[in-house]
Legacy VTK file of the C-alpha trace (Angstrom):
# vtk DataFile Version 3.0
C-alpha trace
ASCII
DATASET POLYDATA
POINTS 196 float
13.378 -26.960 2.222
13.353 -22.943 2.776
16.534 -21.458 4.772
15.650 -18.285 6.231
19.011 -18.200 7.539
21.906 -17.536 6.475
25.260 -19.399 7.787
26.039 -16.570 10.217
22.474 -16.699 11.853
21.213 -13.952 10.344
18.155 -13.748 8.770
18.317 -14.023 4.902
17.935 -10.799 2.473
15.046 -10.670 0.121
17.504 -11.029 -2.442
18.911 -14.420 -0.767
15.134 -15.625 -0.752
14.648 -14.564 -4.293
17.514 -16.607 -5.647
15.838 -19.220 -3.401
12.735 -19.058 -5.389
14.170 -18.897 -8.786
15.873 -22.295 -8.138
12.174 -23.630 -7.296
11.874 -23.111 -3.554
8.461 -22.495 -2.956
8.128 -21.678 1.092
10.930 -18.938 0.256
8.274 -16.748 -1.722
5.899 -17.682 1.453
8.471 -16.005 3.872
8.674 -13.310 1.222
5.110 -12.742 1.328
4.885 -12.670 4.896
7.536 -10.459 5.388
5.593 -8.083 2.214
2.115 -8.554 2.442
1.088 -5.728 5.102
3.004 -2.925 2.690
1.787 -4.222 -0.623
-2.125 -4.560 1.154
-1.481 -0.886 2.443
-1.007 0.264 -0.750
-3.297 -1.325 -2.254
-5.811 -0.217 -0.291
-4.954 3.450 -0.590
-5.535 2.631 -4.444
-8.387 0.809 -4.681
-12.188 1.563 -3.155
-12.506 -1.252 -0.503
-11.003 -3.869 1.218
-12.306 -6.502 -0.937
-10.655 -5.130 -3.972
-7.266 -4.391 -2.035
-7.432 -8.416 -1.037
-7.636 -8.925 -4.954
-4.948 -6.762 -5.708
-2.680 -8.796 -3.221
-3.600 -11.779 -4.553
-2.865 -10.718 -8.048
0.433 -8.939 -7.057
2.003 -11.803 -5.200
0.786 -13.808 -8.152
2.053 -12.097 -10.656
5.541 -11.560 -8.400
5.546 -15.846 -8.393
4.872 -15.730 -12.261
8.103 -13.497 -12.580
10.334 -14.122 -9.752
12.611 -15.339 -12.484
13.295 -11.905 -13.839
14.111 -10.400 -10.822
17.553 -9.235 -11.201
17.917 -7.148 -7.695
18.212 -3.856 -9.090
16.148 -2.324 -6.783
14.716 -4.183 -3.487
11.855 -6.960 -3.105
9.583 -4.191 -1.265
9.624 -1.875 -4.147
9.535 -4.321 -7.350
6.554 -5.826 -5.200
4.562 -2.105 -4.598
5.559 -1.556 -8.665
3.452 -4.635 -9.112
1.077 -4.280 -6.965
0.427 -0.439 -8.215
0.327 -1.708 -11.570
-2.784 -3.887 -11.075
-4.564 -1.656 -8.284
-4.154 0.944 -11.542
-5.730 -1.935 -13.952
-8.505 -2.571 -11.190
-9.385 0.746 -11.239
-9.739 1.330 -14.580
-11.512 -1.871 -15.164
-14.019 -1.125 -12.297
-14.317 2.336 -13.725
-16.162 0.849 -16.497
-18.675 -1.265 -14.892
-21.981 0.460 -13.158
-21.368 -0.340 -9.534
-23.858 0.341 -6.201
-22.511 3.794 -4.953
-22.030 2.796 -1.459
-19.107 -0.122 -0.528
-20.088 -2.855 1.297
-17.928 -2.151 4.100
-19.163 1.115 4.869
-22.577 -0.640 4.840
-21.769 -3.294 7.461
-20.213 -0.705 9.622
-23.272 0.994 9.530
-25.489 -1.760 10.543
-22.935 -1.942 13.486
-20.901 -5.328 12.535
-17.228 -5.108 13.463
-17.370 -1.801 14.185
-16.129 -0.003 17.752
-18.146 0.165 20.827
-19.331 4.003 21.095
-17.360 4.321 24.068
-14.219 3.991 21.690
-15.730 6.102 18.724
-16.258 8.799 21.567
-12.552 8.024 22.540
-11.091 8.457 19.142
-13.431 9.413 16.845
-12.994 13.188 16.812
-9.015 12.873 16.085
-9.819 9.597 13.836
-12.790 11.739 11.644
-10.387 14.790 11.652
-7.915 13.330 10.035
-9.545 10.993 7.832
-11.366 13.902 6.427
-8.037 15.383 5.671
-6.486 12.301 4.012
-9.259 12.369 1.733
-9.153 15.903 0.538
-5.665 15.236 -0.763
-5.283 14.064 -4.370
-4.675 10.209 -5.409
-0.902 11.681 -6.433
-0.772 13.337 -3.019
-1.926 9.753 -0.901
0.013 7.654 -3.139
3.295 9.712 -2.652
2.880 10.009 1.491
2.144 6.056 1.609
5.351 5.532 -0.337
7.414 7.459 1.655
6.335 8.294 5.120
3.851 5.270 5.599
6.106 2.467 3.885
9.545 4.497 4.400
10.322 3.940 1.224
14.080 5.551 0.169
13.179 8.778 -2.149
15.133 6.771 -5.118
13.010 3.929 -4.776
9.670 5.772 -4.703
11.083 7.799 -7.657
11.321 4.884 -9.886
8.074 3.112 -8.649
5.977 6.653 -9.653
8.160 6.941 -13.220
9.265 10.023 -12.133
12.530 11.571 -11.717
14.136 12.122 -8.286
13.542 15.865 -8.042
9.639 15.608 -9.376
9.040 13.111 -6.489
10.883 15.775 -4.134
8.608 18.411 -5.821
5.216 16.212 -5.188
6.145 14.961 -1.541
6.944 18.053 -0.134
3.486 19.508 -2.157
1.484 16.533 0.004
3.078 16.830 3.106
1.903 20.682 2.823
-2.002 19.835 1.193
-2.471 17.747 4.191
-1.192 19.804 6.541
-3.691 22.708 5.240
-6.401 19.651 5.130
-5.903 19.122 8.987
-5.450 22.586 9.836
-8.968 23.729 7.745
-10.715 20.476 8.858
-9.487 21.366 12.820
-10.975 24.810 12.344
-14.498 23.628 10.579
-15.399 21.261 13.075
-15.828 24.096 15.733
LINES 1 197
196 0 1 2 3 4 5 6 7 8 9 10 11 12 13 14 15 16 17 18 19 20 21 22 23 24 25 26 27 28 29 30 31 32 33 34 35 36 37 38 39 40 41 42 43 44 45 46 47 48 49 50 51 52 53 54 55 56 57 58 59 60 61 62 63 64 65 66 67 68 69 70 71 72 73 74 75 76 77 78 79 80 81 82 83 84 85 86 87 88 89 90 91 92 93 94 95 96 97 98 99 100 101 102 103 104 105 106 107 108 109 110 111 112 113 114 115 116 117 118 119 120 121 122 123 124 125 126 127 128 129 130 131 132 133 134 135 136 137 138 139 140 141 142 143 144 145 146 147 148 149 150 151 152 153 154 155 156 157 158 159 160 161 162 163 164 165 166 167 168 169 170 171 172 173 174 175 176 177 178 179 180 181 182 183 184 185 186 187 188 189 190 191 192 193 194 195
């Protein structure tokens, strides 16, 4: 049985839950996955084309994570071996889609279209400009320049961490965050100003 906490009360490090699993706990790497699912789908998403292939990359991440659990040794957190894995295979998706013909427009965007799921037009009225305005922005930017904001002003990851997960040194990733943070800044700025 899983202990997600610890003698004092306290709820149990990913570390803790970890060791858990590599002694052949199974519901630790659920409570693991709950507590990393939402950052490793984020990312995901942000690297792959559609929700459907972000699910897949989730799926393989947190499988691939179970595969492995063994080797994890705690140098760096749970969070960021997980988004290493998880970038790994969004990267492998990618290419492998990249290679196959596929139908231009994702399904998603056609089911919004056709008005399933979507918001009332009160709401897009509400929140659409500001929503469209910077959406438009975000994707201007560069796949470098998404991936590097996601990683540290979306999932708060420490500059170290996000360093390592890129394979880039400390003052590259200082370099290329401070670059995004300024190409979407121009992005808003030029998308405010063409949408008068």
């Amino acid at each position: 049985m899983v202990h997600v906490f610890g003698e004092d009360g306290q709820p149990l490090t990913d570390l803790d839950l970890a060791r858990q699993c590599q002694a052949g706990e199974h519901d630790a790497f659920g409570v693991l996955m709950q507590r990393h699912q939402a950052s490793v789908f984020r990312l995901a998403r942000l690297l792959t084309a559609s929700s459907d292939e972000a699910e897949d990359v989730l799926q393989q991440t947190f499988l691939s994570a179970w595969q492995h659990i063994g080797g994890y040794r705690g140098d760096a957190s749970l969070k960021t071996w997980l988004l290493t894995i998880a970038r790994h295979a969004a990267l492998a998706r990618r290419a492998q889609i990249a290679r196959q013909p596929l139908d231009p427009t994702p399904i998603d965007d056609l089911g919004l279209r056709a008005g399933w799921g979507g918001p009332t037009p009160e709401q897009q009225a509400l929140s659409g400009e500001r929503s469209a305005l910077i959406a438009s922005a975000w994707a201007r930017l560069a796949d470098e320049e998404r991936e590097i904001l996601t990683l540290r002003d979306l999932e708060e990851l420490p500059g170290e961490q996000a360093a390592a997960l890129l394979g880039i040194s400390l003052a590259a990733m200082k370099s290329r965050l401070h670059r995004a943070r300024l190409a979407l800044a121009a992005a808003v700025k030029e998308e405010s100003h063409a949408s008068r």
